[in-house]
C-alpha positions as CSV (number, residue, x, y, z in Angstrom):
1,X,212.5,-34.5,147.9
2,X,214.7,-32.1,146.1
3,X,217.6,-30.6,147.5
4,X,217.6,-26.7,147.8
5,X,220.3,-26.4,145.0
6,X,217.8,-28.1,143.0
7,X,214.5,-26.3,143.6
8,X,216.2,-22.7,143.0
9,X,217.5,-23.9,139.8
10,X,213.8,-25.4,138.9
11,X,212.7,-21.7,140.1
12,X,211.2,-19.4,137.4
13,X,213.0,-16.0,137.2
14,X,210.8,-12.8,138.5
15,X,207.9,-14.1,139.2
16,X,206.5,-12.5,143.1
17,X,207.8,-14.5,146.2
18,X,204.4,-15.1,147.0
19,X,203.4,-16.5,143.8
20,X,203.2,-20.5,144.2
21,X,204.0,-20.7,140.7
22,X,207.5,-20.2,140.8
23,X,208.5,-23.5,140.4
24,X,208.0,-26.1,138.1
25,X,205.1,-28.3,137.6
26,X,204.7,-30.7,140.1
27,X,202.7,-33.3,137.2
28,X,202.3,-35.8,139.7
29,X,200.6,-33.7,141.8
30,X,198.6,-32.0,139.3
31,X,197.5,-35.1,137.8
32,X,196.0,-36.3,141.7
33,X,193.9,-33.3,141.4
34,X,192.9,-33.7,138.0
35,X,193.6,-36.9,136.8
36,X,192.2,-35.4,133.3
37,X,195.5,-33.6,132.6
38,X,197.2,-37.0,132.7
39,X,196.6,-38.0,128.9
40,X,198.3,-34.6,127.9
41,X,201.2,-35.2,129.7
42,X,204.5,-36.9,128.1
43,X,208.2,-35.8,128.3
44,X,209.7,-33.5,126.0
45,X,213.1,-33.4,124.5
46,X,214.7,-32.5,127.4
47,X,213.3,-35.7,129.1
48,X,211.3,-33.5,131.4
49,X,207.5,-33.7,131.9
50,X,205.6,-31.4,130.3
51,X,202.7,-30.9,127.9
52,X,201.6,-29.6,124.5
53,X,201.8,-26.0,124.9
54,X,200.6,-26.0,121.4
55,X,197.6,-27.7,122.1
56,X,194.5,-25.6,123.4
57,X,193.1,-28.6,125.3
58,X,196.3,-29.2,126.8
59,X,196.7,-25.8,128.4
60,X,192.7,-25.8,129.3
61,X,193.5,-28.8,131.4
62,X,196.5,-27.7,132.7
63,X,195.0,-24.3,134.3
64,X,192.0,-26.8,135.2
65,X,194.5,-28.8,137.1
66,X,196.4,-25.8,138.4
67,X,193.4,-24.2,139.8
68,X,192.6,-27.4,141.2
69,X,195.2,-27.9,143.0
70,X,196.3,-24.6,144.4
71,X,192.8,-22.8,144.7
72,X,190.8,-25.7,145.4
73,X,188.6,-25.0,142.0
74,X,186.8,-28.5,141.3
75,X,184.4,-26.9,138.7
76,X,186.6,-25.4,136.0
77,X,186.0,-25.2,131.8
78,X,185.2,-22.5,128.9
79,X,184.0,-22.2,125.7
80,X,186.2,-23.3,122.8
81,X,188.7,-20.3,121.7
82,X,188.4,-18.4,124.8
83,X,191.1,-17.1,126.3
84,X,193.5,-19.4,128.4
85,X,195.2,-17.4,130.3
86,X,198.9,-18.7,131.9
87,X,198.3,-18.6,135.4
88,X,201.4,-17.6,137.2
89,X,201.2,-14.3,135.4
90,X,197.9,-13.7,136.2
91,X,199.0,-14.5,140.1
92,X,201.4,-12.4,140.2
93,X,199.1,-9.2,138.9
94,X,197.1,-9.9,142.3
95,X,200.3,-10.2,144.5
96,X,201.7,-6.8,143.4
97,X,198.0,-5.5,143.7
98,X,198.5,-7.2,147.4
99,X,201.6,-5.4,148.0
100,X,199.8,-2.3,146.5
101,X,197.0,-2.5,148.9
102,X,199.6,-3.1,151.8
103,X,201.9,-0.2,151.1
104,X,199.1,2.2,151.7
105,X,198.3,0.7,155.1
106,X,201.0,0.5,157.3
107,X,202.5,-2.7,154.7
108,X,199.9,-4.8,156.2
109,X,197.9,-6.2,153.8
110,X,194.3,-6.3,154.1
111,X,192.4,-9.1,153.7
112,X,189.3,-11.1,153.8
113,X,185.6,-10.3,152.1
114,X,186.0,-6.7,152.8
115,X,188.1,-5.7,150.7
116,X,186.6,-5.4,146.6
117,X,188.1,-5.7,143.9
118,X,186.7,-5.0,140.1
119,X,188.1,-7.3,137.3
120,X,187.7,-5.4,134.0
121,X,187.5,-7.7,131.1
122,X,187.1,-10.7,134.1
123,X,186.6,-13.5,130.8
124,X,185.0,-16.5,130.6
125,X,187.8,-17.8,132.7
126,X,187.4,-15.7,135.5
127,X,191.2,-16.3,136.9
128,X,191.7,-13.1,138.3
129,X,188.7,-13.1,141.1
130,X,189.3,-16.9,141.6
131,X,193.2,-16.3,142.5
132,X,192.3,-12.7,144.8
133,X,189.4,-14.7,146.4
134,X,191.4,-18.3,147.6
135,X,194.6,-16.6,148.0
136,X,193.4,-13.5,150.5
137,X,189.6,-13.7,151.0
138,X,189.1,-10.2,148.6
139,X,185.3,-10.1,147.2
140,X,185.3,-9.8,143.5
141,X,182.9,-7.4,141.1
142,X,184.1,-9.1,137.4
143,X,182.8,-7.1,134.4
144,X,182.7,-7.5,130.3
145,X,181.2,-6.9,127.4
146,X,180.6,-10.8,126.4
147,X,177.5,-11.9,127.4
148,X,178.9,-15.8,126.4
149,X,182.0,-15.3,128.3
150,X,180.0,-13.6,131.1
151,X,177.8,-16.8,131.0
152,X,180.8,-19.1,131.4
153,X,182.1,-16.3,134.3
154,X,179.0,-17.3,136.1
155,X,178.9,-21.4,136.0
156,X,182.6,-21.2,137.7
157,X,181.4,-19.5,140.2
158,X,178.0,-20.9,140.4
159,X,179.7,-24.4,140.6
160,X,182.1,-23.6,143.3
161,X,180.1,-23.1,146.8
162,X,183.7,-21.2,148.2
163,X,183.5,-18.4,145.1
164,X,179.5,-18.2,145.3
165,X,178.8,-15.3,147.6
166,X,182.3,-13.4,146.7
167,X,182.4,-13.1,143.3
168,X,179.3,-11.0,141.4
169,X,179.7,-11.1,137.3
170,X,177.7,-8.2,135.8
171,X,177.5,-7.1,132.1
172,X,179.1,-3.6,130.5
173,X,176.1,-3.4,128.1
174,X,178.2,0.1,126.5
175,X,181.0,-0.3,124.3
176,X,182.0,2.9,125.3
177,X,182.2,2.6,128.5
178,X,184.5,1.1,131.3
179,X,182.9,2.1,134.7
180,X,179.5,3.8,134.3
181,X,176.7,0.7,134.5
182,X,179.0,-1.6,135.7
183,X,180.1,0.4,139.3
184,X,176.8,0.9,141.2
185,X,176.1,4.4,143.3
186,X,177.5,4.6,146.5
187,X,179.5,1.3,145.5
188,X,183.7,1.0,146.9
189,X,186.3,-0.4,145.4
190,X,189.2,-1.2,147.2
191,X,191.3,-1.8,143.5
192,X,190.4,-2.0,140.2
193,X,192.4,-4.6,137.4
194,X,192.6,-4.8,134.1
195,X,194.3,-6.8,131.3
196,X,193.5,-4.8,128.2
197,X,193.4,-6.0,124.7
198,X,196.7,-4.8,123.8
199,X,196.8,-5.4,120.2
200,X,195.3,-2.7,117.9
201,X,193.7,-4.2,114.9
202,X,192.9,-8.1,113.7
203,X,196.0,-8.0,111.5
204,X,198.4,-7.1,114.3
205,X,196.7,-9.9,116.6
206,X,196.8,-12.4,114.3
207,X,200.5,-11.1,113.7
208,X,201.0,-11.7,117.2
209,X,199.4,-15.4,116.7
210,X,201.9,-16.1,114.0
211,X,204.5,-15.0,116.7
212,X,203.6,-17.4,119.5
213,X,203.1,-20.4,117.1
214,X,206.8,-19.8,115.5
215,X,208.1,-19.7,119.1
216,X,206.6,-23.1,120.0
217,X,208.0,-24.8,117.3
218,X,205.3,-24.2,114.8
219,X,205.4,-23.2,111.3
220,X,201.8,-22.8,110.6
221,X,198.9,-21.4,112.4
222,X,196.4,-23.8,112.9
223,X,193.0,-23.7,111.4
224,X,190.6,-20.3,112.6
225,X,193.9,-18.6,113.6
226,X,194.1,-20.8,117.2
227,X,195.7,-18.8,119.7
228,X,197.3,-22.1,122.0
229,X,196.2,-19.9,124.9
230,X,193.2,-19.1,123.2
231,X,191.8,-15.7,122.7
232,X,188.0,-13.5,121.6
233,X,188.4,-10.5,119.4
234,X,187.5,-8.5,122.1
235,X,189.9,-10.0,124.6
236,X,192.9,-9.5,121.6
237,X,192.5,-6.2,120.0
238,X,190.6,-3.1,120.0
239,X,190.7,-0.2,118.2
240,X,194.0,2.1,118.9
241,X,195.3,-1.2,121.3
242,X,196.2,-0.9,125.1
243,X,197.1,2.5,124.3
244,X,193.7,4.2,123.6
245,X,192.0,1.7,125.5
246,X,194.3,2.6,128.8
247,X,193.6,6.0,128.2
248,X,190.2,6.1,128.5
249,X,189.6,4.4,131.8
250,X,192.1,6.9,133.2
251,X,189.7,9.8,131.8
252,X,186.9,8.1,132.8
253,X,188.1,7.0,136.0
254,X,187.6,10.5,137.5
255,X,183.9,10.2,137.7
256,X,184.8,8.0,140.2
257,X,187.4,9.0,141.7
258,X,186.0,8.6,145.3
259,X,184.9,5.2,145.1
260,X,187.8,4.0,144.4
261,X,191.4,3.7,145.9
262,X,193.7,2.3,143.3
263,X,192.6,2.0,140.0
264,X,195.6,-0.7,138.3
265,X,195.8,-1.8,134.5
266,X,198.6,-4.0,132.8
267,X,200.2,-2.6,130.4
268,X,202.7,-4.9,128.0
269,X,203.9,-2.5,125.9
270,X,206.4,-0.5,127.4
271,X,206.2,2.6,124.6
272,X,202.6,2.9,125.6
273,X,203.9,4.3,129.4
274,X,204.6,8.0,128.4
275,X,201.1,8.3,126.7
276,X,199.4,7.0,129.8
277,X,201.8,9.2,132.3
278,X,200.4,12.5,130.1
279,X,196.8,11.0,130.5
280,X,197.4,11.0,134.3
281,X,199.1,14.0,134.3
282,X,195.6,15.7,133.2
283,X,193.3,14.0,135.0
284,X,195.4,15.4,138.3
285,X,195.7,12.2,140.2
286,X,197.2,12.1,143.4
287,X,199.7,9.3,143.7
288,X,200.8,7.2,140.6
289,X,203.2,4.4,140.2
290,X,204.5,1.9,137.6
291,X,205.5,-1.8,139.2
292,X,207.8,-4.0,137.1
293,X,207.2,-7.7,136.5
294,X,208.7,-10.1,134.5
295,X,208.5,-13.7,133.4
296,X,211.4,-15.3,131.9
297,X,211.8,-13.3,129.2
298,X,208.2,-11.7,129.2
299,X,208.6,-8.3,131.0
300,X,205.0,-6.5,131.4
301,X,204.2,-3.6,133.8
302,X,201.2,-2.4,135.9
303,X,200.2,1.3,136.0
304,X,198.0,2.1,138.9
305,X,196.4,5.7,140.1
306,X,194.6,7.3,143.1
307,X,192.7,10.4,143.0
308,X,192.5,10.0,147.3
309,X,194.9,12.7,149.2
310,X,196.4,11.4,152.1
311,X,193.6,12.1,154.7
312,X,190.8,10.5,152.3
313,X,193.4,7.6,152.5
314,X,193.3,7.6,156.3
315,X,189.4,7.8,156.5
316,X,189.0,4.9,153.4
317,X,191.5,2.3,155.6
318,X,189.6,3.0,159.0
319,X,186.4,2.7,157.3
320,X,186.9,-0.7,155.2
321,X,190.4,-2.2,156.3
């Protein structure tokens, strides 16, 4: 067993206190619950275990084993070159969405079937509903505009009897829409999440490829442009990046402003905040706020808005929490 000097220097820097993710991989473990990952795994220079983050398979069958493991996910794959998302990041959007939830209700958070959530852009890996489901019981809406990554959405949960009845994939048929066809009348939301396509045209993604592969060691970019973690056009880039795409689900989420308590987004960018703040700003929400997080030297931030006063608050807890 490791000593406690030696599990907070194996601890990753400013990831949530919740997040199980903190430390480093147990491989061992990972590989009894997915003895898959075990070919992939080797030591590096540093004589530590670890695998290939260069290789697309690898990571797939590391976030297979991860899920495995910690979320109990036995059923887990996706379509070549879709996004593979690093999972303590994405745990640690739905512990501040936790905290979020919590600091409107006394700081208890609420949990259990409930309490909805909407994934925008939920992927063909469908990590977001997954982690809010097994780690506090939420029940999931996931939405995109991929009917193959929709597809794969569906067989994940299809194949794993403890997501079936709390996760619900539905299609956003309208590229020009975020909301409308996707949240039903009469339909609450407890939160809504987002990780945007940040980048703002092909070049600048692919820029951003080039990027990623030089950090890991890599001159070249493989064949196709690989992205290690993956990556659709649509889940990359669209036009005018996080910035435009931000902006309109803050003008569009006023037609729903009462069906929903926190609307959240990601936001990596850090000069896209004042844009977003004058967005709010016009929109006259009620409450807004901007929570930090960082990992290692990643830093990222999630904007979230309510349009519900403090009585509607009151009346939305009694009623669903």
């Amino acid at each position: 067993m490791a000593s406690n000097a030696e599990s907070a220097s194996s601890e990753k820097q400013g990831l949530h206190p919740r997040n199980p993710h903190r430390f480093r991989y147990d491989f061992n473990a990972l590989i009894k619950s997915c003895p898959a990952l075990a070919p992939f795994v080797s030591l590096n220079k540093y004589q530590d275990e670890s695998i290939d983050f260069a290789n697309p398979e690898a990571v797939k069958m590391l976030n297979k084993a991860i899920l495995a493991h910690f979320y109990g996910i036995q059923h887990w794959d996706i379509p070549a070159n879709y996004l593979r998302p690093p999972i303590p990041g994405r745990a640690d959007y739905i512990h501040y969405v936790a905290d979020l939830l919590g600091s409107s209700n006394d700081n208890v958070i609420p949990i259990g079937k409930a309490v909805a959530g909407l994934d925008i852009g939920v992927g063909a890996n469908c990590v977001y509903p997954i982690i809010g489901h097994q780690s506090y019981g939420w029940s999931f809406v996931g939405s995109d505009i991929d009917p193959k990554a929709l597809q794969a959405a569906k067989r994940i949960v299809s194949s794993n009897p403890v997501l079936t009845p709390f996760i619900e994939c539905r299609l956003q048929s309208s590229s020009s829409n975020i909301f409308k066809g996707i949240v039903q009348p009469n339909e609450k939301f407890d939160f809504t999440m987002c990780n945007p396509p940040f980048h703002a045209s092909q070049a600048e993604a692919s820029a951003g490829t080039q990027r990623k592969w030089q950090n890991l060691g890599r001159d070249k970019v493989p064949q196709k442009d690989t992205l290690n973690f993956g990556g659709q056009n649509n889940e990359l880039w669209c036009e005018g990046g996080e910035k435009a795409f931000v902006t309109k689900m803050i003008e569009q989420s006023v037609q729903f402003s009462n069906q929903c308590f926190w609307f959240t987004s990601l936001v990596s960018k850090k000069t896209t905040l004042p844009f977003l703040y004058k967005a709010l700003k016009k929109v006259k929400v009620f409450d807004t706020q901007t929570i930090e997080m960082a990992q290692g030297q990643k830093e990222s931030r999630i904007v979230t808005w309510t349009f519900l006063g403090n009585h509607q608050q009151k009346v939305w807890r009694q009623e669903r929490w």
